[in-house]
DRENDO-1510 file (C-alpha; in Angstrom, 1 decimal, always signed):
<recs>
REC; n; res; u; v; w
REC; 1; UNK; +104.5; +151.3; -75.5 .
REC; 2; UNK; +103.0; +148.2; -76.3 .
REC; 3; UNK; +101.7; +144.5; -74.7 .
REC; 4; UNK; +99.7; +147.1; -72.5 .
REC; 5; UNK; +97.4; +144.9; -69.8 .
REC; 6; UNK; +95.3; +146.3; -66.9 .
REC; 7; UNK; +94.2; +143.6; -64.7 .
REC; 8; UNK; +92.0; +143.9; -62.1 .
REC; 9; UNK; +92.2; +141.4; -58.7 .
REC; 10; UNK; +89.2; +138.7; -58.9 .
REC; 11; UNK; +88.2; +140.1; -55.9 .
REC; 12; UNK; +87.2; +143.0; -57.6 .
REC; 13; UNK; +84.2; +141.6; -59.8 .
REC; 14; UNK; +82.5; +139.6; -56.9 .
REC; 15; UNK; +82.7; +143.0; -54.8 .
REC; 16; UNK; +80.9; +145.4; -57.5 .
REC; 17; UNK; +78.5; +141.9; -58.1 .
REC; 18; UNK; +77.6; +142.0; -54.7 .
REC; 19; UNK; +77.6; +145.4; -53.5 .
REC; 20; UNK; +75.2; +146.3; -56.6 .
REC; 21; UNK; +73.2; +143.3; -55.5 .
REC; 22; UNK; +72.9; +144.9; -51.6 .
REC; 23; UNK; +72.0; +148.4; -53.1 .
REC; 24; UNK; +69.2; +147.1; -54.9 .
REC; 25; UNK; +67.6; +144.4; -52.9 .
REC; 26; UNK; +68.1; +145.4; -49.3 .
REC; 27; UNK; +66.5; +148.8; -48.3 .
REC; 28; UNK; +68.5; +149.4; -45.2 .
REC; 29; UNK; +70.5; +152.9; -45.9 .
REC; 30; UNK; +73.2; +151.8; -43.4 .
REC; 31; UNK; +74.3; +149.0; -45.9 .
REC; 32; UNK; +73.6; +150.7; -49.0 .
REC; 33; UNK; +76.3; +153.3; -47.6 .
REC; 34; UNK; +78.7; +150.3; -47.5 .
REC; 35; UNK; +78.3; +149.1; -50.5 .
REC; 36; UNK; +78.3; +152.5; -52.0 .
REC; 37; UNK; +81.6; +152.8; -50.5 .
REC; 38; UNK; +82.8; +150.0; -51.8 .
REC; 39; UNK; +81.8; +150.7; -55.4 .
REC; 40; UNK; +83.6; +154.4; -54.7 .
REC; 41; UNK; +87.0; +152.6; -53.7 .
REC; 42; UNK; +87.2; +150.3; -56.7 .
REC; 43; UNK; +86.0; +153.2; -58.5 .
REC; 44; UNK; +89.0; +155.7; -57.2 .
REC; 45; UNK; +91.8; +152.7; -57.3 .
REC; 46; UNK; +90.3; +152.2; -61.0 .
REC; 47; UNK; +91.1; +155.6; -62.1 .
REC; 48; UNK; +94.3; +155.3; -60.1 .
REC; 49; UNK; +95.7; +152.6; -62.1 .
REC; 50; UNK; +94.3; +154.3; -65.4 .
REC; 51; UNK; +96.7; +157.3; -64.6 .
REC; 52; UNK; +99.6; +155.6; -63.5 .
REC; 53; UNK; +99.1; +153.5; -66.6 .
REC; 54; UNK; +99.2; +156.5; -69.4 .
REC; 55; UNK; +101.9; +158.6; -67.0 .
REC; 56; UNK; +105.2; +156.1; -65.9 .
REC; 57; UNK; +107.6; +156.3; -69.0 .
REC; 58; UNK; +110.9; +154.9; -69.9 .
REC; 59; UNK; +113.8; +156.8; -71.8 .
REC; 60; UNK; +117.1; +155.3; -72.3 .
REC; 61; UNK; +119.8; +157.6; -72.1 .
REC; 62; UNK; +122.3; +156.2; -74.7 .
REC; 63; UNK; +120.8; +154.2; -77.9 .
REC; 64; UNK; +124.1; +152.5; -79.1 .
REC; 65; UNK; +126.9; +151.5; -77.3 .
REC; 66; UNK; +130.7; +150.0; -78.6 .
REC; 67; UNK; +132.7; +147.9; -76.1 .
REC; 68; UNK; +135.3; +145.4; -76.3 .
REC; 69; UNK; +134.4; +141.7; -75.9 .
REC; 70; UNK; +134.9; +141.1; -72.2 .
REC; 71; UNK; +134.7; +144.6; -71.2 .
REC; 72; UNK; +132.7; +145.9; -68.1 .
REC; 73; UNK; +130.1; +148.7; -69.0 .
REC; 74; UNK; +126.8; +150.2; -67.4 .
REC; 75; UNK; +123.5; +150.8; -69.1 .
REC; 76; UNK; +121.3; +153.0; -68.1 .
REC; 77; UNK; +117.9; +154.2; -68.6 .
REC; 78; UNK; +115.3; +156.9; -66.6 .
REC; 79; UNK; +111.7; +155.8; -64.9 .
REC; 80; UNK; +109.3; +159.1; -64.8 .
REC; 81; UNK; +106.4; +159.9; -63.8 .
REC; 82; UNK; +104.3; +162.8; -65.0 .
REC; 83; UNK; +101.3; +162.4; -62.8 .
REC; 84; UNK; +100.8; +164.0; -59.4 .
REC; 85; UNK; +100.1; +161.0; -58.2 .
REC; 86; UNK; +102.9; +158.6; -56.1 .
REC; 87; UNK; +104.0; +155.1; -57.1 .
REC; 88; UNK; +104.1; +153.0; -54.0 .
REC; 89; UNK; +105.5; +150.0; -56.1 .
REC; 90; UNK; +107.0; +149.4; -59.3 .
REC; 91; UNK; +108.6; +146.3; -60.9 .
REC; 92; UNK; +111.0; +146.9; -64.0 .
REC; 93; UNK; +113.2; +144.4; -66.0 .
REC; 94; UNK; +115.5; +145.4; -68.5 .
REC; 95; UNK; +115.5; +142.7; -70.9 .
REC; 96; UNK; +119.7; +141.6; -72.4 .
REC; 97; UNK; +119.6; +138.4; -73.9 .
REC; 98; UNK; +123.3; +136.5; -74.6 .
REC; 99; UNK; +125.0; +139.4; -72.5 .
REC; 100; UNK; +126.6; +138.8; -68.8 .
REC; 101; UNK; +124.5; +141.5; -66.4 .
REC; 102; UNK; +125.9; +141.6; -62.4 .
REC; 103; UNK; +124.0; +140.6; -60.0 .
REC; 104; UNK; +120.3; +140.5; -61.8 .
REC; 105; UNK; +120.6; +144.3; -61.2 .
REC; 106; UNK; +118.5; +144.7; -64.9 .
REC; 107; UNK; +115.3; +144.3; -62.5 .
REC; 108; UNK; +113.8; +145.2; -59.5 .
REC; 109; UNK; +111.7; +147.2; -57.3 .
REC; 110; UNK; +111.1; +151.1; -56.9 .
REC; 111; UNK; +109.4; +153.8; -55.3 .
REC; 112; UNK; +108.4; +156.9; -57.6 .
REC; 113; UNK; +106.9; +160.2; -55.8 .
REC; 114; UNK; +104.9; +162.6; -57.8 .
REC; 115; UNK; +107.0; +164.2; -60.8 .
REC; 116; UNK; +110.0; +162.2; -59.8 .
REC; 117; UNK; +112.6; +160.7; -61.9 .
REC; 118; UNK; +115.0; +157.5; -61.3 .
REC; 119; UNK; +117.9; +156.7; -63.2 .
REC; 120; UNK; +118.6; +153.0; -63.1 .
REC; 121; UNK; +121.9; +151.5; -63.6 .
REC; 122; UNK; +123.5; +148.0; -63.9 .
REC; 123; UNK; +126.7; +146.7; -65.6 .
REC; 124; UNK; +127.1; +143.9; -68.1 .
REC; 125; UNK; +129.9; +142.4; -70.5 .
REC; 126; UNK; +129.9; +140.2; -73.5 .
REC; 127; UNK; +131.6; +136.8; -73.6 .
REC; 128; UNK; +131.6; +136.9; -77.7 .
REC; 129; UNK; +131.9; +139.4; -80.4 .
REC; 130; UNK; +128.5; +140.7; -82.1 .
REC; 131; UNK; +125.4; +142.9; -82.3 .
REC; 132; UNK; +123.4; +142.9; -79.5 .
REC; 133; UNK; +120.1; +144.4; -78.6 .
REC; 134; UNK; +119.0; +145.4; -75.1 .
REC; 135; UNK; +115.0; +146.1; -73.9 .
REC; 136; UNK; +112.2; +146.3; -74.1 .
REC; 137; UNK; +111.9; +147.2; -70.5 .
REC; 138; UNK; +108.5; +145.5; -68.5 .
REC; 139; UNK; +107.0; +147.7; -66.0 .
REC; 140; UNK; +104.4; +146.3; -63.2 .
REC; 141; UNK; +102.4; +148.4; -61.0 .
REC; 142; UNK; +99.2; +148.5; -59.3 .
REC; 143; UNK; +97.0; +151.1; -57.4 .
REC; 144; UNK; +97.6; +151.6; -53.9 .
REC; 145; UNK; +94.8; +149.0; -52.7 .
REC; 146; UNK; +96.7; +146.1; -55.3 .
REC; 147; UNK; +93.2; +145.9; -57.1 .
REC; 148; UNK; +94.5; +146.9; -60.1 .
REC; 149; UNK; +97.4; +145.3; -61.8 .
REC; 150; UNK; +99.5; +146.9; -64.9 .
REC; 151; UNK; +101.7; +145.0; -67.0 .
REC; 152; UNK; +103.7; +146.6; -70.0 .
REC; 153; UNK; +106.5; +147.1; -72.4 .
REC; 154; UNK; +108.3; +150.2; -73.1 .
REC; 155; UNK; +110.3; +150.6; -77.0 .
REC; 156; UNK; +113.5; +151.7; -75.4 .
REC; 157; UNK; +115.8; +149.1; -77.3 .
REC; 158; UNK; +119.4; +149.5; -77.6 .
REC; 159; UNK; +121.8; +148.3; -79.8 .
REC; 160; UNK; +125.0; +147.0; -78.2 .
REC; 161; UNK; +128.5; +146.2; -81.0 .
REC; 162; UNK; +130.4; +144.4; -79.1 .
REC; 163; UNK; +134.3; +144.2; -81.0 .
REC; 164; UNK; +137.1; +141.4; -80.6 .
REC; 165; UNK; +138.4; +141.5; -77.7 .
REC; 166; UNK; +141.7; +143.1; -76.8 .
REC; 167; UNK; +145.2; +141.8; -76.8 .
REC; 168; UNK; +149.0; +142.5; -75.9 .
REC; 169; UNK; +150.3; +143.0; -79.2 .
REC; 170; UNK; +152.8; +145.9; -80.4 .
REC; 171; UNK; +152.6; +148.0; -83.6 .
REC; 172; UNK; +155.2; +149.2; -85.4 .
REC; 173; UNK; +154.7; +151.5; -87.8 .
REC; 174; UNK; +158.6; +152.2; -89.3 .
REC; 175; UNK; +159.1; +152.8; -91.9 .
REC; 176; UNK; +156.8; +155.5; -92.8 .
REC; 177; UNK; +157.1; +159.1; -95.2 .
REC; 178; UNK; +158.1; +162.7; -93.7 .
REC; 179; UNK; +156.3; +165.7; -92.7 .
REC; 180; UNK; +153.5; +163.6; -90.9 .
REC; 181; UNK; +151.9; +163.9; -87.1 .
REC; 182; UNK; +154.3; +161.3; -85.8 .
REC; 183; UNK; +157.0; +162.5; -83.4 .
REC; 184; UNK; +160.7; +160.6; -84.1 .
REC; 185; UNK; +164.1; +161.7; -83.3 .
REC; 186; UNK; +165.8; +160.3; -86.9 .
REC; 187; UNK; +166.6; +163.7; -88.7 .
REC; 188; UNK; +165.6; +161.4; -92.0 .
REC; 189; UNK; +162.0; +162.6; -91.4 .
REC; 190; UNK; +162.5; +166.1; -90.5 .
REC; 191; UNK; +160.1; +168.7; -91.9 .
REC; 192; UNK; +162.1; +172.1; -92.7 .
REC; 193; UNK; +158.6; +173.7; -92.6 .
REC; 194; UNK; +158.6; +173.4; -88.9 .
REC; 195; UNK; +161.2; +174.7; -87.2 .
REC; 196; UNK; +161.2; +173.8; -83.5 .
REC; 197; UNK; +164.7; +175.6; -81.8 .
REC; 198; UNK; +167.8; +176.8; -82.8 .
REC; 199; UNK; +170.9; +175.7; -80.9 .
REC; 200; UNK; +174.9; +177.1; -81.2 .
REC; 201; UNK; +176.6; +176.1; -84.2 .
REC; 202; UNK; +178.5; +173.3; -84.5 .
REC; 203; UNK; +181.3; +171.6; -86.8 .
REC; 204; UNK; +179.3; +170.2; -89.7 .
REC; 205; UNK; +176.3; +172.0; -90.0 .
REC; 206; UNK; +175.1; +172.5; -93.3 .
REC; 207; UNK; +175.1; +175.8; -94.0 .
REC; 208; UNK; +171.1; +176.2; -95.0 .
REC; 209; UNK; +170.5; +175.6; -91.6 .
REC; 210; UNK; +172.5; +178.6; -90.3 .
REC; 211; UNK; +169.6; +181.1; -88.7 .
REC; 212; UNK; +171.2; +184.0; -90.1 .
REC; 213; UNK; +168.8; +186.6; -88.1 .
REC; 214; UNK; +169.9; +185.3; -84.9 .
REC; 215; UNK; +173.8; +185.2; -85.9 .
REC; 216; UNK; +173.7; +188.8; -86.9 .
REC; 217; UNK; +171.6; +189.4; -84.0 .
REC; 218; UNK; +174.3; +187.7; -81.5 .
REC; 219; UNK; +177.6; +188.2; -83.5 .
REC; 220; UNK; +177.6; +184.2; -83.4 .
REC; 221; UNK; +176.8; +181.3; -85.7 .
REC; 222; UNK; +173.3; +179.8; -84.9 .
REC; 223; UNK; +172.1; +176.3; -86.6 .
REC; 224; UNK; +168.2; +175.7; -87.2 .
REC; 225; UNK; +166.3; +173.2; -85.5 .
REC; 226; UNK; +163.3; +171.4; -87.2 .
REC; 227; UNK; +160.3; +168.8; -86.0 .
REC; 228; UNK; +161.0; +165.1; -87.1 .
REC; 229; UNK; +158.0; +163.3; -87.6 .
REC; 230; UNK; +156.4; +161.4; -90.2 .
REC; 231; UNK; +153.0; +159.3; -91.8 .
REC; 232; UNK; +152.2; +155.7; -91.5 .
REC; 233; UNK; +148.9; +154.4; -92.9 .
REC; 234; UNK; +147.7; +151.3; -92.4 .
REC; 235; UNK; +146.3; +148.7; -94.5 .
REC; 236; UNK; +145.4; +145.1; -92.9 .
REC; 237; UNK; +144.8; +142.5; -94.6 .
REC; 238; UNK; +142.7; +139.8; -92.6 .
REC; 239; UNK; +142.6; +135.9; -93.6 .
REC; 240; UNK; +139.6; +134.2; -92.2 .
REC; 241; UNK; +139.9; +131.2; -95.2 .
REC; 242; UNK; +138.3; +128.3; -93.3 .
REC; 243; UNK; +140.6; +125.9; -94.9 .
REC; 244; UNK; +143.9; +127.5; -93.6 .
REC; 245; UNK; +142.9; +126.6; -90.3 .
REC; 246; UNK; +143.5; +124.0; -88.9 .
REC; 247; UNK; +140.2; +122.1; -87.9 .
REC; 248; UNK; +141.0; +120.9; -84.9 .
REC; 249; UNK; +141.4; +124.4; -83.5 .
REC; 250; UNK; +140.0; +126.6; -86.7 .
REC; 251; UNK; +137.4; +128.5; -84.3 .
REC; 252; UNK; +140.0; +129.4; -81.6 .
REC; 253; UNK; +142.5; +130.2; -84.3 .
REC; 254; UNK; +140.2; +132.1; -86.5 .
REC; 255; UNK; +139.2; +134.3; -83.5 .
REC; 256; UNK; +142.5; +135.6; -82.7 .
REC; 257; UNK; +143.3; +136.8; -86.1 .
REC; 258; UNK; +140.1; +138.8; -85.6 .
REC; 259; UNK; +141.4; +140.1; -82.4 .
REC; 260; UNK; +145.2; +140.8; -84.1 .
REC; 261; UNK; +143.6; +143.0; -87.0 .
REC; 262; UNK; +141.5; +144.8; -84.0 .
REC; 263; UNK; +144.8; +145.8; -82.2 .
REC; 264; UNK; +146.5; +147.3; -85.1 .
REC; 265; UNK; +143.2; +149.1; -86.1 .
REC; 266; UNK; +143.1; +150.8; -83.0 .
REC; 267; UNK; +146.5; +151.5; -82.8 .
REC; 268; UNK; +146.2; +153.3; -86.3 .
REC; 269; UNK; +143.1; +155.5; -84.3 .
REC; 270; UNK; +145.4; +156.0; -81.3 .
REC; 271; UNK; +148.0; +157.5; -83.7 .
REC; 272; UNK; +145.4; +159.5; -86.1 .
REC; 273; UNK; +146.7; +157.4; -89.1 .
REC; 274; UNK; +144.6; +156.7; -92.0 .
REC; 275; UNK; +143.7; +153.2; -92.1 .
REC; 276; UNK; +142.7; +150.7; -94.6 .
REC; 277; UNK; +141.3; +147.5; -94.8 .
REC; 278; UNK; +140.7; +144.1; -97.1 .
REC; 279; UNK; +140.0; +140.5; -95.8 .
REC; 280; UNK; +139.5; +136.9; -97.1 .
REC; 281; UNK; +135.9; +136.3; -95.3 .
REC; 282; UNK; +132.2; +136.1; -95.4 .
REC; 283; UNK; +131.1; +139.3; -97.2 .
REC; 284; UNK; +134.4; +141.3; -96.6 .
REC; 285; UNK; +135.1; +145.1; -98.2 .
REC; 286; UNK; +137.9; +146.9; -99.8 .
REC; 287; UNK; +138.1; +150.1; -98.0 .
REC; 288; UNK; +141.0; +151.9; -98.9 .
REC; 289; UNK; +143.2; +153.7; -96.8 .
REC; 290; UNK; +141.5; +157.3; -94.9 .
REC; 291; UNK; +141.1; +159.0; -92.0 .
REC; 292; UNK; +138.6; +158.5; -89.5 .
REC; 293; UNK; +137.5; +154.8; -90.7 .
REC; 294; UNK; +139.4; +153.0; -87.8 .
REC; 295; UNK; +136.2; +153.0; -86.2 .
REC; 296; UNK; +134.2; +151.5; -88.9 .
REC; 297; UNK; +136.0; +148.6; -89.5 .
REC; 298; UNK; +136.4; +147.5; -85.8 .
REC; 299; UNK; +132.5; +147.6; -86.2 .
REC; 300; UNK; +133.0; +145.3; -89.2 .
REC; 301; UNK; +135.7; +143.1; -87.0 .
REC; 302; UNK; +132.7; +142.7; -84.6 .
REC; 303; UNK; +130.5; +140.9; -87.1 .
REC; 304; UNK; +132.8; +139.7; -89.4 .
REC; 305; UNK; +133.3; +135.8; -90.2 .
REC; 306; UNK; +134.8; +132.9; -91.8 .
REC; 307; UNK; +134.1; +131.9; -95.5 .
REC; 308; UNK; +134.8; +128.8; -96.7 .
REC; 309; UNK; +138.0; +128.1; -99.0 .
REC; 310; UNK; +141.4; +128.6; -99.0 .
REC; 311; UNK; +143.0; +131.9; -99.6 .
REC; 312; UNK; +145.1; +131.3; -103.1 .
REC; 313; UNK; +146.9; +134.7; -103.7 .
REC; 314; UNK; +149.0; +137.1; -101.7 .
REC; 315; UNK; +147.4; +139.5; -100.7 .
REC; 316; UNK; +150.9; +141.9; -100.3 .
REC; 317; UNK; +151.2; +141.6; -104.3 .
REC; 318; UNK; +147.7; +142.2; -105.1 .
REC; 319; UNK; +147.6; +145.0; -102.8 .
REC; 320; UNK; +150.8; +147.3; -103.0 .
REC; 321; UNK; +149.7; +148.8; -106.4 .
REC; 322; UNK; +146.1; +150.1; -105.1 .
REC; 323; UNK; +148.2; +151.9; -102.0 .
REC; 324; UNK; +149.0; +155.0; -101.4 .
REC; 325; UNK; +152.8; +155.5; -101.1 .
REC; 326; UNK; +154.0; +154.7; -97.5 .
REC; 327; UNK; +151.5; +152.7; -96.5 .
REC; 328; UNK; +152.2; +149.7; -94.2 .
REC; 329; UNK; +151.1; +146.7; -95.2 .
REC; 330; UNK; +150.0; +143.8; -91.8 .
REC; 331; UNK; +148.7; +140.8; -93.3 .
REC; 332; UNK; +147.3; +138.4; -90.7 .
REC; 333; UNK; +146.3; +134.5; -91.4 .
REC; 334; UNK; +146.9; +131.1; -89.8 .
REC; 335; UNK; +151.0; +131.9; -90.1 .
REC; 336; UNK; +151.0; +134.8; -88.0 .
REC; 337; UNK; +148.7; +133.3; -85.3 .
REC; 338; UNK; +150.5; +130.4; -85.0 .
REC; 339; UNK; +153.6; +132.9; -84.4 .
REC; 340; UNK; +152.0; +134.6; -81.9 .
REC; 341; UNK; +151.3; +131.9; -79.6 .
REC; 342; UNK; +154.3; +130.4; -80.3 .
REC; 343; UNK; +155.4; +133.9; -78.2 .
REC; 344; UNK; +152.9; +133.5; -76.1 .
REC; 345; UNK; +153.9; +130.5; -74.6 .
REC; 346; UNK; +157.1; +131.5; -74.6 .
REC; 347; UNK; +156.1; +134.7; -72.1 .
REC; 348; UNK; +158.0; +137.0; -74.5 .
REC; 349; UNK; +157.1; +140.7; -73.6 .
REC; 350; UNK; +157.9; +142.1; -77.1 .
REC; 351; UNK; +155.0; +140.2; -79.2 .
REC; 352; UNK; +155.1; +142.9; -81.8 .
REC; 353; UNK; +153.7; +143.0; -85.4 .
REC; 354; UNK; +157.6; +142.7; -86.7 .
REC; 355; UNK; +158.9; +139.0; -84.9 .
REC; 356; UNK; +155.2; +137.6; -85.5 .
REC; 357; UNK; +155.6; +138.2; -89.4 .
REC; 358; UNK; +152.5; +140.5; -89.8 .
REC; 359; UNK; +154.3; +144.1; -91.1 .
REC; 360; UNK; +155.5; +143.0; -94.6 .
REC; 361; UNK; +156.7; +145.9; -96.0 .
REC; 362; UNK; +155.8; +149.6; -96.9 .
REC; 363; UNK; +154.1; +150.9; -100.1 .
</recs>
């Protein structure tokens, strides 16, 4: 907690002034009562506000959150109060600079009984990729009377990624290498160490799939069936040379290559693939193809930007030997966006990473 104030009403000073004054000067018991009184109530609604101002805390549910840019979420966070004592009236304000919150519902005003616990809740979005950071939250409250005023900030910050947003573009991930956790009816990529049925024989069977328990069993000829699936990993390769843009448009363009590479990145987490990734831009890694990274470099797509120059190698050559074998190699740059609106425009329904030029060729 910090930026901590405890205001009291101006009203308040002239009354203990005077009411001290009366109890000294004037002997009559009747008014000294009174002002005793007084002196008593600004005393009580004193301590009031002293409790109420070491007892109301803030906890935020969730410290980080990941959304897509132009995605709907709620944030949360939980008013308390420890004392015994009620709080008629209390202001809060959630503070989330650059983000889009519905209907001002980061603020307003609530009621808190002895003990009792709110949770408060209001949705925002994000109109650009990038790191974002919500609260501190600002309290207000006051003693019953209003003759004590608090105002302060609660450390509750949280930390908001905000990735490209998404868009309609299909994946393909053929060819690939057998025995993998990708389902495919091509017999190509069938793994004989999983054998998922066995059928009648039929003319042409090889004769090491014949289930020979099962024909002796059944006097009959019986042909093993096995699971067909197969790997894919994924390695993107993302342009972002200013130069290869064109000016004109280099922001717009630049931004939808971010939001390509995104797409095929969580494709490659949708299908538990090992992913990789390299790119022409401002501070950009190497990661090498491996499982469970998907989400690290859509946290890198969120902050990731241009660098100036002009990409002068290709990136498929340089790349292929530091792959492992099989891996799928999308390369995105000013080529393949201009492809994909090309589609676009054209309301095709099969935009996929094939027709728009981005899968080159496997590993």
């Amino acid at each position: 907690m910090f930026n901590n104030k405890l205001e009291c009403s101006p009203f308040v000073g002239g009354a203990v002034i005077i009411s001290l004054a009366f109890f000294l000067i004037i002997p009559f018991k009747f008014l000294q009562l009174i002002c005793l009184g007084v002196l008593f109530i600004i005393g009580i609604s004193y301590a009031y506000a002293r409790i109420l101002q070491k007892s109301l805390k803030v906890e935020r549910n969730i410290s980080d959150l990941k959304l897509a840019c132009k995605e709907q979420i709620y944030i949360t966070f939980t008013l308390k109060n420890y004392s015994r004592l009620p709080v008629f009236t209390c202001y809060y304000f959630d503070e989330a600079p650059y983000l889009l919150v519905y209907r001002d519902k980061n603020s307003g005003l609530v009621e808190l009984r002895p003990y009792e616990s709110k949770l408060i809740t209001y949705k925002v979005s994000a109109q650009n990729r990038g790191l974002y950071t919500v609260g501190p939250v600002r309290i207000r409250t006051s003693d019953p009377l209003g003759l004590f005023t608090m105002d302060f900030e609660v450390h509750a910050d949280m930390t908001i990624t905000v990735r490209p947003e998404r868009i309609k573009l299909i994946t393909e991930t053929m060819p690939g290498f057998p025995q993998g956790h990708l389902k495919i009816t091509n017999p190509v990529y069938e793994d004989i160490t999983m054998r998922r049925s066995i059928r009648e024989y039929e003319n042409g069977d090889e004769q090491k799939r014949i289930n020979w328990r099962a024909t002796a069993k059944f006097d009959k000829l019986f042909t093993n069936q096995y699971e067909a699936s197969y790997d894919a990993p994924f390695f993107i390769f993302l342009n972002l040379a200013e130069e290869d843009y064109p000016l004109q448009s280099r922001g717009y363009y630049t931004e939808k290559a971010v939001q390509m590479a995104a797409s095929i990145v969580e494709r490659s987490r949708f299908l538990k693939q090992r992913c990789g990734f390299a790119a022409y831009a401002n501070d950009f890694p190497y990661l090498k193809p491996k499982q469970n990274q998907a989400d690290m470099i859509l946290d890198i797509l969120a902050l990731i930007k241009t660098e100036p120059g002009k990409l002068n190698y290709d990136p498929e050559r340089k790349f292929r030997h530091q792959l492992p074998a099989g891996t799928l190699i999308y390369v995105i740059g000013p080529d393949e966006v201009m492809k994909y609106f090309v589609k676009v425009e054209g309301n095709q329904q099969d935009i996929n990473t094939t027709n728009t030029g981005i899968l080159r060729k496997g590993v």
